[in-house]
N, C-alpha and C positions, 0 to 999 in steps of 0.2 A: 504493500500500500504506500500510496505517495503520500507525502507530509509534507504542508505550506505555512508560511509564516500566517497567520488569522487577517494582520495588514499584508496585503501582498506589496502595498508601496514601500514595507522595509525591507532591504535584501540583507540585513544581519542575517546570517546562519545562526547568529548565536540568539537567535530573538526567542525570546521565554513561551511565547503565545503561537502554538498552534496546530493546526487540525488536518484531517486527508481531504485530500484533493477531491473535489467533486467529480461521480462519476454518472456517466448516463448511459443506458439501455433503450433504446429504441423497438416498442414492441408492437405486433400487428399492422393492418394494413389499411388505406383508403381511408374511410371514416373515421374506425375505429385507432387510426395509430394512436400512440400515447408516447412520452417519455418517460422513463423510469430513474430514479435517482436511488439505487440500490443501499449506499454509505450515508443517505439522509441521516438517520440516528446517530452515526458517530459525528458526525461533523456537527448537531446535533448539541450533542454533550461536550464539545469543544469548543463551541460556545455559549454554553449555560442558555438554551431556551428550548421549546418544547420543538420538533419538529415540523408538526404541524403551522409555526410561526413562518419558517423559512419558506414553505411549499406552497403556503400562502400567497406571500411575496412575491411570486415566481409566477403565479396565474394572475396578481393585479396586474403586473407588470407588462406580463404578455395577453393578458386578456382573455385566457384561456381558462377553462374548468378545471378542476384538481380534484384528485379522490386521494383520501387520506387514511388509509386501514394501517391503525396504531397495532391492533390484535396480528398481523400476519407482518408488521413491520414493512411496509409497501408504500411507498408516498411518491405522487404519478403526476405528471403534466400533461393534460391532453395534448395531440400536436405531437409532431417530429421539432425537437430541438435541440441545437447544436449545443454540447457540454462546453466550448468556451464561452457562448452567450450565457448559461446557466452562471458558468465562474464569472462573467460581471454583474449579473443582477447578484449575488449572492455579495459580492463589494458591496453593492450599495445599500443591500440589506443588513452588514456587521458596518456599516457606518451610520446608518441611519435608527437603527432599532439596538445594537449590543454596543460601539465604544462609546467613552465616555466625552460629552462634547468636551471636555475641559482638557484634560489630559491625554485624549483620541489611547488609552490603555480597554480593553474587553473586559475587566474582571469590576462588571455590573449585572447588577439585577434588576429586573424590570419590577416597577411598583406602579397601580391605578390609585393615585389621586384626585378627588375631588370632579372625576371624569376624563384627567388629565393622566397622560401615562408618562412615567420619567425615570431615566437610569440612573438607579446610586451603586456608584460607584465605589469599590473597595479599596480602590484605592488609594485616590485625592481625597474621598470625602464629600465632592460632590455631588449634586440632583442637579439632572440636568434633564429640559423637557423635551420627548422626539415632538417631529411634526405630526400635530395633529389633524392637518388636511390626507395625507396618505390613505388611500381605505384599508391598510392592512390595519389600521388602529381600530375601526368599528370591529374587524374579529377577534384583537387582544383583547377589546372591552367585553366582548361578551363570554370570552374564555381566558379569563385571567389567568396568569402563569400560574402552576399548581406550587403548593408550600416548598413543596421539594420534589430537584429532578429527581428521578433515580437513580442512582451511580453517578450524580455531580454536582460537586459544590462548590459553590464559591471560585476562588481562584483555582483550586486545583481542575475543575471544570471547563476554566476560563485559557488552561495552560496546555489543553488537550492532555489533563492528566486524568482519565476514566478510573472509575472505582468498579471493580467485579461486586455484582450482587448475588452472586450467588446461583445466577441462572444460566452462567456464558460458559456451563463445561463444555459444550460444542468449539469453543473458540481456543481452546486445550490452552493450556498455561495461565489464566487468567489468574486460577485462585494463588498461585504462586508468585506472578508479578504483585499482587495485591499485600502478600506475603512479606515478599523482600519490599515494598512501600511500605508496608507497617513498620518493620524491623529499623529498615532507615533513620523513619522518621521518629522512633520510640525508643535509640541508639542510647538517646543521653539519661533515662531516664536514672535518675540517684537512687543509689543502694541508701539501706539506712542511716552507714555511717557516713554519708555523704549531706544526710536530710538532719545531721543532726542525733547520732545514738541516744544521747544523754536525755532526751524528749522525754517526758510521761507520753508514752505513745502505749494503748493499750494491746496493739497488736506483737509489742516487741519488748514487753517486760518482762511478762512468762513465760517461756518458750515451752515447757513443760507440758508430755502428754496431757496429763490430765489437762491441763486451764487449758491447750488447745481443742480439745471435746468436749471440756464446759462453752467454752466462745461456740464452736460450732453450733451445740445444741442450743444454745441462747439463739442465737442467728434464724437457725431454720425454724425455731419456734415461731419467734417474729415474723419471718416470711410465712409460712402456714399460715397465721394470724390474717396478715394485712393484701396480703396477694389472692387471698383467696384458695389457697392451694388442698381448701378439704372436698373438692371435685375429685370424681373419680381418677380423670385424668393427670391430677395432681397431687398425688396424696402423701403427708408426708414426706420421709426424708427421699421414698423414691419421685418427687417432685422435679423436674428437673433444674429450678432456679434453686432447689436445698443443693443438689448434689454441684452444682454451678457454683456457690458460694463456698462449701463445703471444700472444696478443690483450691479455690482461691485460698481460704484460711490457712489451709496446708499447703499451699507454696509459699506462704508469708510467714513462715515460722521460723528461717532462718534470717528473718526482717528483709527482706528481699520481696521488692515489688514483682508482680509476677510482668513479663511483657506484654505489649499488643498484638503481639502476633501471637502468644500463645494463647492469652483469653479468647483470641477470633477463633480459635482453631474448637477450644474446646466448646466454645458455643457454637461453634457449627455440629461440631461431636457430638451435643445434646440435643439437635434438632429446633432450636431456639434463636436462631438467630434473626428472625424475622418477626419473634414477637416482643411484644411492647412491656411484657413482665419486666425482659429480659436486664432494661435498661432501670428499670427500679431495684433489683437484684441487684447488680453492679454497682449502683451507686452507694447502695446500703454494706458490701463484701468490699470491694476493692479501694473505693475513696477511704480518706481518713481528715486529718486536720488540715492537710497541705493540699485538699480539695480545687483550691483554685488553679493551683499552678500544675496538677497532674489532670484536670480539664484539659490543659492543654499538649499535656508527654501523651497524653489518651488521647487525642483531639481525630487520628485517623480512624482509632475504633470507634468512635462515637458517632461520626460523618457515616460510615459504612453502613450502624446500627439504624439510627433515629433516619426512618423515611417517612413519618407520618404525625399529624397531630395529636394521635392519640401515644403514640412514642417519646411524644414531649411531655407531655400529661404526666404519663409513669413516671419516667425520668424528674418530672418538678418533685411527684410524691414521693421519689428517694432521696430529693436533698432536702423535705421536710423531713422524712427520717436521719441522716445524716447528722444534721443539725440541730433539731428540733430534741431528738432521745439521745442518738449515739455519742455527738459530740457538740454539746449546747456552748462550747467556748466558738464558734464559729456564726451564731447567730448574731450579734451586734457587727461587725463588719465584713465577715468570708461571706456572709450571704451572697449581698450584692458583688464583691466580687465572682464568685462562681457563675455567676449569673450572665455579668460582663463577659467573662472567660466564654460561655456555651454560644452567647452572642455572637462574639467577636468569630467562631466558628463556624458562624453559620448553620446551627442544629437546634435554636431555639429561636422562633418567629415572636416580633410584637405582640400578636393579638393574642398569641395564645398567654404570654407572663402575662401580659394588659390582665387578663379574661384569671387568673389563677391568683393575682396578687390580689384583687378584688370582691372573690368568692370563700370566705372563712370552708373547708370541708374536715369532716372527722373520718375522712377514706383513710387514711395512714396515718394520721396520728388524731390526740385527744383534739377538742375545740380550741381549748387556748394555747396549748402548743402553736398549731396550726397558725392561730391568731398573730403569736408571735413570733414567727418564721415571717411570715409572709409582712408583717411590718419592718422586721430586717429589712425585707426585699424593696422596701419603697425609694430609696435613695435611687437604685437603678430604673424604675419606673419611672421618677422624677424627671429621671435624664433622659429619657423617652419623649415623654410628653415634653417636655424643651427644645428636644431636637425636633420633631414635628412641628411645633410652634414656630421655632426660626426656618423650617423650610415655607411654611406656608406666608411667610412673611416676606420672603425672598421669591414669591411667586414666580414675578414680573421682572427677574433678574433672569430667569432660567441656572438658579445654583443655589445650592442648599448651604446648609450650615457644614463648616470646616469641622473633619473627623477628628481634631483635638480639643476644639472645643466640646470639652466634660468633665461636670461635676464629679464624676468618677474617678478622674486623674491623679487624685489628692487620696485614694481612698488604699 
């Protein structure tokens, strides 16, 4: 497969940003010809937006009908078309709908405000608004980008760096490049005596069988408890988020964090890694006090894991557990930073903290616990709603509020 800069106006070899080469199939005859764009989906996720966007584009442009079959992965142009006319509509479509006007960088996400649709940008910090005369804007309004691609996030999406979900064994090697990408980037994570031996750290005062099958048994109690786990399907310790935690406890007994790539591995082992427990389990076994800052040694397992709103959900109700029971010195300021941290990774949406900081629930822990997690969390909320405020104030500028200005900075 051929690989292009995402700008084709830069000829650095060394440019950070980019995706394969558009390719076309030309299918049938007389009426019915059509063009096929076979690498839609990767190019695709190369630059963080739905395919459906691009193939759109491609039929305002040339006037033509488009079928879009997301279930059989097929995205068609009716019409015979030349693949280098495709490669410059598809220009003008990552200039006009994915870089950022400010900094012309690709690692933006399309946001519908106010009716208006505009890219924030990851990297400057910028909103910037596309044209809203385009018709391909009436189809983004009416099919908002979804929370999350599948297999891409953020910049690494933006870099044409794909995440295996777990479906690509046809494409042989995936889970193992995904692998060696976890490992990489999970290289530096600190051994204990690197985080600090001398810590009241509960995981690494007693190392002793017993207090490690007392912690176990505490753990999977609590999960049993709050996960639900008295389903037939889940029962007890052969639950598989007990045996998931259970595992982790036992690799952290010589105070040694366990890696990313070996947690992916065993939650793929358990058959879990696509559910949403999975991420309230982990947060509850794996995190400890230094939560914030192993957000981000974790940041590739966590992008891999969390594909859905209800993923984030779970995930909130483990760092009310976290914090709230496990480790209440982290509620007055690690709150909000964890929170920042998941942000800043692109695995936790506005609406959804907006929607959790605001709803007191006794799903995982007591009323007032709860009550007083989630008032930790308002600082970060604060800064939410500020940063909204200065973008909508900045309408008529076309640029949002600057990515360092935050009350969080200080924190």
């Amino acid at each position: 497969m051929t690989i292009v800069n995402i700008r084709r106006d830069v000829e650095d070899k060394f440019y950070r940003y980019r995706m394969p080469l558009l390719e076309t199939k030309i299918e049938g005859r007389g009426n019915g010809i059509k063009t096929v764009v076979p690498n839609m989906s990767e190019i695709s996720r190369a630059l963080s937006r739905p395919p459906a966007y691009p193939t759109k584009f491609f039929g305002c442009e040339l006037g033509a009908q488009t079928v879009i079959d997301e279930k059989n992965d097929r995205y068609i142009v009716n019409g015979a078309h030349d693949a280098n006319r495709l490669r410059e509509l598809l220009d003008g479509f990552i200039d006009k709908f994915v870089l950022c006007g400010e900094c012309k960088n690709p690692e933006t996400d399309l946001k519908i405000r106010n009716g208006d649709i505009l890219r924030d940008c990851k990297a400057c910090g910028k909103r910037t608004y596309v044209d809203m005369r385009h018709k391909l804007t009436t189809y983004i309004s009416k099919n908002p980008p979804p929370k999350r691609v599948k297999g891409a996030k953020g910049a690494g999406a933006a870099s044409g760096q794909t995440v295996s979900t777990g479906d690509d064994d046809e494409n042989g090697g995936s889970d193992d490049e995904l692998t060696r990408r976890i490992h990489s980037e999970a290289a530096h994570i600190p051994t204990a005596e690197q985080r600090g031996a001398d810590k009241d750290d509960d995981w690494s005062v007693d190392t002793s069988e017993a207090a490690v099958a007392q912690r176990v048994k505490a753990l999977e109690g609590t999960l049993n408890n709050v996960l639900g786990l008295d389903d037939d399907e889940d029962d007890d310790e052969s639950s598989p988020y007990s045996q998931l935690c259970s595992w982790i406890l036992e690799e952290r007994q010589d105070g040694k964090l366990p890696s990313a790539a070996d947690v992916y591995r065993k939650v793929q082992e358990l058959g879990i890694e696509k559910k949403h427990k999975t991420l309230q389990a982990l947060f509850q076994a794996l995190f400890d006090e230094s939560a914030p800052q192993q957000v981000e040694q974790y940041g590739p397992l966590l992008i891999k894991l969390v594909t859905s709103e209800k993923h984030q959900k779970a995930m909130l109700g483990g760092i009310e557990r976290l914090a709230g029971v496990q480790y209440p010195a982290l509620v007055p300021n690690g709150v909000p930073k964890i929170l920042m941290a998941l942000y800043q990774i692109d695995v936790l949406d506005e609406e959804v903290v907006r929607q959790w900081g605001t709803h007191v629930s006794k799903k995982y822990v007591d009323k007032d616990t709860s009550k007083r997690v989630r008032k930790a969390a308002s600082p970060f909320i604060e800064w939410l709603d500020q940063a909204d405020d200065e973008s909508d104030e900045t309408e008529n500028t076309d640029a949002g509020p600057e990515a360092g200005d935050s009350d969080l900075d200080d924190l």
